[in-house]
C-alpha positions as CSV (number, residue, x, y, z in Angstrom):
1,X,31.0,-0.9,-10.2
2,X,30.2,-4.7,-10.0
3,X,33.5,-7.0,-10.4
4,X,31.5,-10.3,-10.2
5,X,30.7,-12.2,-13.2
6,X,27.5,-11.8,-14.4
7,X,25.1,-13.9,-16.6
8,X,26.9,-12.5,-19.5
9,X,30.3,-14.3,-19.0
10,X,28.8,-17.9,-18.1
11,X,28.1,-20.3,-20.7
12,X,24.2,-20.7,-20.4
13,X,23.6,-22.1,-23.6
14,X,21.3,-25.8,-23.8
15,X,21.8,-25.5,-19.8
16,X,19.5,-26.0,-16.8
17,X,20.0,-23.0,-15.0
18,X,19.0,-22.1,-11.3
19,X,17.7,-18.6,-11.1
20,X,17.4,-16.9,-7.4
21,X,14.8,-14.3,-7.8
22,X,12.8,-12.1,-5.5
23,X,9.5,-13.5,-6.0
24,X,8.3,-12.1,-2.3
25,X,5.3,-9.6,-3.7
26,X,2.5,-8.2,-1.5
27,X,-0.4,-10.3,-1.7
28,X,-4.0,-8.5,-1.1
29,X,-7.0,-10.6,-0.5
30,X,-4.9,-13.7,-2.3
31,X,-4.0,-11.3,-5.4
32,X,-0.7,-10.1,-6.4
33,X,-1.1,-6.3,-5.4
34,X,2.0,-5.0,-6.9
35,X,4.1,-7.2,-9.6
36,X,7.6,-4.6,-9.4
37,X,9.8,-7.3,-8.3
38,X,8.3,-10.0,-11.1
39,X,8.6,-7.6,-13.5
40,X,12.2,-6.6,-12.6
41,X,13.2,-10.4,-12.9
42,X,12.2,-10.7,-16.6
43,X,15.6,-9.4,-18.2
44,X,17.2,-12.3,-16.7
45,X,14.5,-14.5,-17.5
46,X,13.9,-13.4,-20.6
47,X,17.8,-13.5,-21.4
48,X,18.0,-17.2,-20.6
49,X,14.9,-18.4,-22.1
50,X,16.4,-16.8,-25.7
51,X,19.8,-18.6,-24.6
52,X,17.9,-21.9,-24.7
53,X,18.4,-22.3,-21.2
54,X,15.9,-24.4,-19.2
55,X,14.9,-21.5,-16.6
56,X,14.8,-23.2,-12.8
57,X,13.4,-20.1,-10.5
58,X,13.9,-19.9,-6.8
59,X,12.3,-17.7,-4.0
60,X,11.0,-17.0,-1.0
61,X,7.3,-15.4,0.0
62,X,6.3,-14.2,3.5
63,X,7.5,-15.5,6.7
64,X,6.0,-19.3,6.7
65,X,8.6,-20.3,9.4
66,X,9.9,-23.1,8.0
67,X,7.1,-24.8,7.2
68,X,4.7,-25.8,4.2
69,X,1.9,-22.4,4.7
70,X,-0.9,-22.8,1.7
71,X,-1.0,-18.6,2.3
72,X,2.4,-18.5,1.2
73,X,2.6,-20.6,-2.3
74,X,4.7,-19.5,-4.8
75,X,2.2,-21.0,-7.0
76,X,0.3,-17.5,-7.8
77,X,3.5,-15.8,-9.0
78,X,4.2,-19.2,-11.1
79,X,0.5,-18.3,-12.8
80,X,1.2,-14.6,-13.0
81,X,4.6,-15.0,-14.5
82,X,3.0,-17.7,-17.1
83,X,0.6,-14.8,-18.4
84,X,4.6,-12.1,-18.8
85,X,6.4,-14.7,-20.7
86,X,5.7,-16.7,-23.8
87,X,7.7,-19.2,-22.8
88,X,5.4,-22.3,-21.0
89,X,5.6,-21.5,-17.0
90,X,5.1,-24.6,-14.5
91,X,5.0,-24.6,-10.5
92,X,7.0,-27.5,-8.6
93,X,4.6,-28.3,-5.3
94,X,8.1,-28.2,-3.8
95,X,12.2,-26.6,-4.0
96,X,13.9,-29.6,-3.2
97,X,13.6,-33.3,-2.5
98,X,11.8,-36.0,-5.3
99,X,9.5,-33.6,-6.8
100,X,11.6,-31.1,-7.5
101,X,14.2,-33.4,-9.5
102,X,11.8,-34.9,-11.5
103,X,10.3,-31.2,-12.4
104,X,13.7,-30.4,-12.7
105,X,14.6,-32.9,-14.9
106,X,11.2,-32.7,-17.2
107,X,11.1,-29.1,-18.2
108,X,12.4,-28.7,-22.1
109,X,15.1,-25.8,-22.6
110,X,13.3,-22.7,-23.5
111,X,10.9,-23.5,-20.6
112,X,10.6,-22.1,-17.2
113,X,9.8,-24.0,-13.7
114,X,8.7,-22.1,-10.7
115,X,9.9,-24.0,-7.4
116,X,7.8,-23.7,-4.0
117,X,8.7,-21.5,-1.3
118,X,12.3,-21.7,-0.4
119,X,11.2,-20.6,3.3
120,X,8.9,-23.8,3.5
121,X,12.4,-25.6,4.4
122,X,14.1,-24.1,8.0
123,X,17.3,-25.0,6.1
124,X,16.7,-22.2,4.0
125,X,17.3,-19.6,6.4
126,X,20.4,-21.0,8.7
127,X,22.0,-21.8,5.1
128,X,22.0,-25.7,5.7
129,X,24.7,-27.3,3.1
130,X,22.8,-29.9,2.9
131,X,19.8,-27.9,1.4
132,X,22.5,-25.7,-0.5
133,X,23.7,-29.2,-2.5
134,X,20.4,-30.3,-3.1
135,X,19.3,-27.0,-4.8
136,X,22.0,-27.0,-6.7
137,X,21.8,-30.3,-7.8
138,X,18.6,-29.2,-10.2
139,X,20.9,-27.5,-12.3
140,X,24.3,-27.0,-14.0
141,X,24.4,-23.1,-13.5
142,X,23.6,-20.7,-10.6
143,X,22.5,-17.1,-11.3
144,X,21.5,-14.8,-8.0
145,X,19.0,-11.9,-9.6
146,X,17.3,-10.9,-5.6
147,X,18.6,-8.4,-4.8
148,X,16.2,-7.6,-2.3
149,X,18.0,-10.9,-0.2
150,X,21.3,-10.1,-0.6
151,X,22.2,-9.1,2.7
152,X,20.9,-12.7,3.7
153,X,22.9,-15.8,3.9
154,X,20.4,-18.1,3.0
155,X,20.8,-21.6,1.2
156,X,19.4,-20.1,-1.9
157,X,21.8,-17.6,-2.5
158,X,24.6,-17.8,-0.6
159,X,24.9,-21.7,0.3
160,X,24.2,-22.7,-3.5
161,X,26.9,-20.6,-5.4
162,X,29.3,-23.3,-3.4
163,X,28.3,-25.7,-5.9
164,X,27.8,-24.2,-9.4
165,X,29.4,-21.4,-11.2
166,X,28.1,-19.1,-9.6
167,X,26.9,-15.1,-11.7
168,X,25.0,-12.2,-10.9
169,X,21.6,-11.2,-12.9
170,X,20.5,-8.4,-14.6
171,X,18.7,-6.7,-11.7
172,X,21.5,-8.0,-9.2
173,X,24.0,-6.0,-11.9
174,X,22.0,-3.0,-11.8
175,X,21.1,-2.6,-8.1
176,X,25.2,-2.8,-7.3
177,X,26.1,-0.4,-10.3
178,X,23.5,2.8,-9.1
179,X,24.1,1.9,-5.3
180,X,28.0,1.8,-5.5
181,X,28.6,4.6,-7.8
182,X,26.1,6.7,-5.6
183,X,28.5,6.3,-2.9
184,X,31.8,5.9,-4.6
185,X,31.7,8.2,-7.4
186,X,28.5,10.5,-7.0
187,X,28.1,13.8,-8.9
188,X,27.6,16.7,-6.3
189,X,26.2,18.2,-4.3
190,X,24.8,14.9,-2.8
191,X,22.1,14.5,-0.8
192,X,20.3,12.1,1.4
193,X,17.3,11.6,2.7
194,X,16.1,9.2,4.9
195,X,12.9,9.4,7.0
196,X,11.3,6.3,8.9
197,X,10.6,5.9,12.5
198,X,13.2,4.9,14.0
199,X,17.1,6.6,14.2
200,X,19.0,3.2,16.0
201,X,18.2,1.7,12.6
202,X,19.8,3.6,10.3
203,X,22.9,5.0,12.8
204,X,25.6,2.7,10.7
205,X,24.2,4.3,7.6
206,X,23.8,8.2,8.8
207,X,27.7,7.6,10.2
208,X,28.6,6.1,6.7
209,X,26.9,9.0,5.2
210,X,28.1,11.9,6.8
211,X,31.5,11.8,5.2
212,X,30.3,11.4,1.8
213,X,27.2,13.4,1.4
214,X,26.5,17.3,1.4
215,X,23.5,16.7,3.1
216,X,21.6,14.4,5.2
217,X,17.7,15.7,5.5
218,X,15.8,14.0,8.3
219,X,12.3,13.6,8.5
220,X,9.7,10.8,10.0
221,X,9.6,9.9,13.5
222,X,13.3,10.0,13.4
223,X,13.6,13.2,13.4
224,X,11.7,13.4,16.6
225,X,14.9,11.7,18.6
226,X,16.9,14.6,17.0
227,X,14.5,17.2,18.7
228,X,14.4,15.4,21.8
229,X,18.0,15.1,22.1
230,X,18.5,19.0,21.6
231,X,16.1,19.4,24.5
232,X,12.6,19.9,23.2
233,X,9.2,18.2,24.9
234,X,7.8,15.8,22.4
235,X,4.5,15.1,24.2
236,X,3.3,11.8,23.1
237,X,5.6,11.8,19.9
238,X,7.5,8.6,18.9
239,X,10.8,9.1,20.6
240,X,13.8,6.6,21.6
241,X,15.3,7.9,24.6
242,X,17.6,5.4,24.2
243,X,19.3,6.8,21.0
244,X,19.2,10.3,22.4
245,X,23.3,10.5,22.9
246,X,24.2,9.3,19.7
247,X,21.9,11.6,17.9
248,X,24.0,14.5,19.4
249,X,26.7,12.8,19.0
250,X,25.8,12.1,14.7
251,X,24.7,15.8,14.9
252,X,28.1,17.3,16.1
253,X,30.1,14.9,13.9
254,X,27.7,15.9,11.0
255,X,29.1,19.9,11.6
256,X,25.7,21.1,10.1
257,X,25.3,18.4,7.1
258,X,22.0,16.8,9.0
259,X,19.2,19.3,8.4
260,X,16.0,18.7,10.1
261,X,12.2,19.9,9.9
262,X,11.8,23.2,10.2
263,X,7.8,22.8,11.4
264,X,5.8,19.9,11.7
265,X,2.0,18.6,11.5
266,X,0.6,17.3,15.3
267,X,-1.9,15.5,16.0
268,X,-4.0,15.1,19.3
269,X,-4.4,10.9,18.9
270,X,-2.6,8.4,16.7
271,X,-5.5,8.3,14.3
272,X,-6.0,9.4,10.7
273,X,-9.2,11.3,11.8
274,X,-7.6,13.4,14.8
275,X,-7.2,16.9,15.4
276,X,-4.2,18.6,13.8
277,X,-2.5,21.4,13.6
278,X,1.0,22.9,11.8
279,X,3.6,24.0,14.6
280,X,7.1,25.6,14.2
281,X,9.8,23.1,15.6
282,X,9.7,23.7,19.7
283,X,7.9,21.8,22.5
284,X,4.8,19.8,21.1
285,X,1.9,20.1,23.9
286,X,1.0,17.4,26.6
287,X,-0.6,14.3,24.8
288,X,0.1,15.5,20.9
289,X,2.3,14.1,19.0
290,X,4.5,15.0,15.5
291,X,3.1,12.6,12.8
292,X,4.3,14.2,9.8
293,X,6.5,17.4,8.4
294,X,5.1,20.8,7.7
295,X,4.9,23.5,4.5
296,X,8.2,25.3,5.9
297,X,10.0,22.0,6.2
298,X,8.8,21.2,2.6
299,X,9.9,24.4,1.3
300,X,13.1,24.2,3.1
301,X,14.0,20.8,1.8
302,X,13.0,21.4,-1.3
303,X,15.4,24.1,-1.8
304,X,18.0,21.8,-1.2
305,X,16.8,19.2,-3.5
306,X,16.7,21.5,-6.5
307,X,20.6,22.6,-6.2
308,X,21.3,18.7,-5.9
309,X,23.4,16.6,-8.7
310,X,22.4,12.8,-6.6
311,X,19.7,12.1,-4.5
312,X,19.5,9.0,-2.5
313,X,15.9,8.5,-0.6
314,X,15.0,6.2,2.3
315,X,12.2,6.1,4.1
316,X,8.6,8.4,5.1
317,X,8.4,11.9,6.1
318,X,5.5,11.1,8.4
319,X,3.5,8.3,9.0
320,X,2.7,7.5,5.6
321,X,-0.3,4.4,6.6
322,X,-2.6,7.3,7.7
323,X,-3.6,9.6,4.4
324,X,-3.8,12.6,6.5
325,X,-0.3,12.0,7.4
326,X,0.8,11.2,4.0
327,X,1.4,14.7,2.5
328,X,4.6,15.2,3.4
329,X,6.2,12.2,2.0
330,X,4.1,12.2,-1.0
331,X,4.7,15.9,-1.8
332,X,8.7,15.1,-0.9
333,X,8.4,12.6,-4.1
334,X,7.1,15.2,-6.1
335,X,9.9,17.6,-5.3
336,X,12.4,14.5,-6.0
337,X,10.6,13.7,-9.3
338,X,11.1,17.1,-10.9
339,X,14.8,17.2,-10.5
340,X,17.0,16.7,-13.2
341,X,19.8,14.9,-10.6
342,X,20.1,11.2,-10.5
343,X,17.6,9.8,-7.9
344,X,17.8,6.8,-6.6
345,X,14.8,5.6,-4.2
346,X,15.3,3.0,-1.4
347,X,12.9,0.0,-1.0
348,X,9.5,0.0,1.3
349,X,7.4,3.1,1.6
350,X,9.5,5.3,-0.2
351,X,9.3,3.2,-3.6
352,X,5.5,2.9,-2.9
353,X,5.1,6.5,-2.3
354,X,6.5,7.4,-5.5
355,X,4.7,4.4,-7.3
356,X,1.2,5.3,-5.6
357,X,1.9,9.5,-6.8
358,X,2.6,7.6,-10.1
359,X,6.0,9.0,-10.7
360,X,8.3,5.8,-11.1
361,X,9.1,6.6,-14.6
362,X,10.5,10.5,-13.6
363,X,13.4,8.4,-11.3
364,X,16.1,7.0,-12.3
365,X,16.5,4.3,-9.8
366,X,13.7,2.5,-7.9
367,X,15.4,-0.2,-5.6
368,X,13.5,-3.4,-5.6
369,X,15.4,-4.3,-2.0
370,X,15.0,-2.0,1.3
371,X,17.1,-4.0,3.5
372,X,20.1,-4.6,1.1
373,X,20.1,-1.1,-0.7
374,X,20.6,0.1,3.4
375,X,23.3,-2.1,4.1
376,X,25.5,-1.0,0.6
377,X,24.6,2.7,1.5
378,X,26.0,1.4,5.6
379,X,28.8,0.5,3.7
380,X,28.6,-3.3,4.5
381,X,29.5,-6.2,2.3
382,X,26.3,-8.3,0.9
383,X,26.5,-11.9,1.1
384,X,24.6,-12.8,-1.7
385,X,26.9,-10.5,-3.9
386,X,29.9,-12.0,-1.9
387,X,29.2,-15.4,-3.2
388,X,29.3,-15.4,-6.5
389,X,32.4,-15.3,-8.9
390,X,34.5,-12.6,-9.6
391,X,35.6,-11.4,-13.0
């Protein structure tokens, strides 16, 4: 469980209060296409706004390089948040520097302030104290609420808690609390299930796994190294040779825990148009390739699912871009959804697989944060979490 401080044990009250949130939503055509992470924010907000706190909100959006990119104003999510809250919402053209201490200083308690792009600054992301003091000097309180950063050390959330008493928020509280007791204190059997392309990713977190789980299932094109590594042809299937060793190696530490596909979907061209056909688990044929997991595999999994207590889910079961590839990741949320365990879904495609089937509100846990949930599930320490006050 979390043993940092949280907003709840600082004194907020008729205080300016600098908010890290995770602000960095998928923009479509220069509209918000999904608001999850705003929407996961407004506890905090919402807390601090009924506090009589003046609300100062920091984040990032995209990858602008350290430099001022129109495409990647926070302005947007200032107008979209303006329409959640009924507090008044205004944007600051900038996070630090003149404009941001007079915006800073003019905003009422009660009333919210949207700062520009943190990433607009290259200080942000080597942590620069100097940008770190200057953030901080906008307010008399530092909460971090992004959890989806919190294996960064930025200047935003790491380098500011140096200078402010320094809490976790709501989501930040929340995030910790599912991810830790899944690991720590999880009711069994346990299972995993991580999918994506790529196994050299994810070999800190299969090795952290494999003591603590009942079950690792392994789908996506990582799954493909596994096969490889035993032997089989892959024809033009994703596969890094590179990893081949430690996948036998994870598979005879795992003493039968990893389960992979039983059969698979080929295809005869990456292409969500091609040819494809349903093959048991063997040699895939000169220039096919596996690009997601069959019925069997399905069936097989799913029987495991449906004896489990805890469920933990990271990443596709094929590749989940392409619709004709999508089926087995979309039909491996369905089987997740209907459970009565405690599921707990990783950030990225996984979260938008079960969003898109429309099933968010049959899990318990969505993670707003791919890369940190990984690194607490690797076992690693998150920075963001790292810097703030303990209880």
């Amino acid at each position: 469980m979390l043993n940092k401080k949280t907003v709840r044990d600082l004194d907020v009250k008729g205080k300016k209060v600098l908010v890290r949130v995770d602000f960095n939503v998928p923009l479509k055509d220069g509209m918000i296409s999904d608001d999850t992470r705003i929407k996961a924010a407004l506890p905090t907000i919402e807390y601090l706004i009924d506090e009589g706190s003046a609300v100062i909100l920091a984040s990032h959006l995209g990858r602008p390089g350290g430099e001022v990119n129109p495409e990647f104003s926070l302005k947007i999510v200032a107008t979209y948040l303006d329409n959640l809250l009924d507090a008044k919402v205004f944007f600051c053209e900038d996070c630090i520097g003149e404009k941001a201490k007079k915006a800073a200083q003019a905003i009422s308690y009660g009333e919210v302030l949207v700062l520009e792009n943190t990433r607009f600054h290259s200080g942000e992301k080597i942590n620069d104290p100097s940008m770190s003091k200057e953030l901080a000097s906008l307010a008399e309180v530092y909460i971090n609420d992004a959890f989806g950063t919190a294996h960064r050390a930025h200047a935003s959330n790491v380098g500011v808690a140096d200078y402010l008493p320094a809490a976790a928020g709501f989501l930040l509280e929340k995030e910790i609390n599912y991810l830790d007791n899944a690991i720590a204190n999880p009711e069994r059997p346990f299972i995993a299930i991580l999918g994506g392309a790529k196994v050299g990713g994810k070999i800190k977190l299969i090795n952290n796994l494999i003591d603590k789980v009942d079950y690792i299932l392994i789908g996506g094109g990582m799954a493909n190294t596994f096969f490889a590594a035993q032997g089989y042809k892959m024809g033009d299937s994703l596969v890094e040779d590179e990893a081949k060793e430690i996948a036998n190696k994870l598979l005879d530490k795992a003493m039968g825990k990893i389960v992979l596909p039983a059969d698979v979907v080929i295809a005869d061209e990456y292409s969500d148009d091609a040819k494809t056909q349903i093959i048991k688990v063997g040699d895939v044929p000169d220039n096919w390739r596996i690009l997601d997991i069959g019925p069997d595999t399905l069936e097989l999994f799913g029987k495991i699912i449906n004896n489990s207590k805890t469920i933990v889910w990271n990443g596709p079961m094929g590749v989940f871009e392409f619709p004709s590839f999508a089926e087995g990741t979309f039909k491996l949320a369905e089987k997740i959804s209907e459970t009565k365990a405690i599921t707990i879904v990783g950030g990225g495609d996984s979260a938008a697989a079960i969003k898109k089937a429309g099933l968010s509100e049959k899990i318990t846990h969505i993670s707003t944060g791919g890369g940190a949930s990984m690194q607490m599930l690797e076992g690693a320490k998150l920075p963001g979490l790292e810097a703030l006050e303990n209880k």
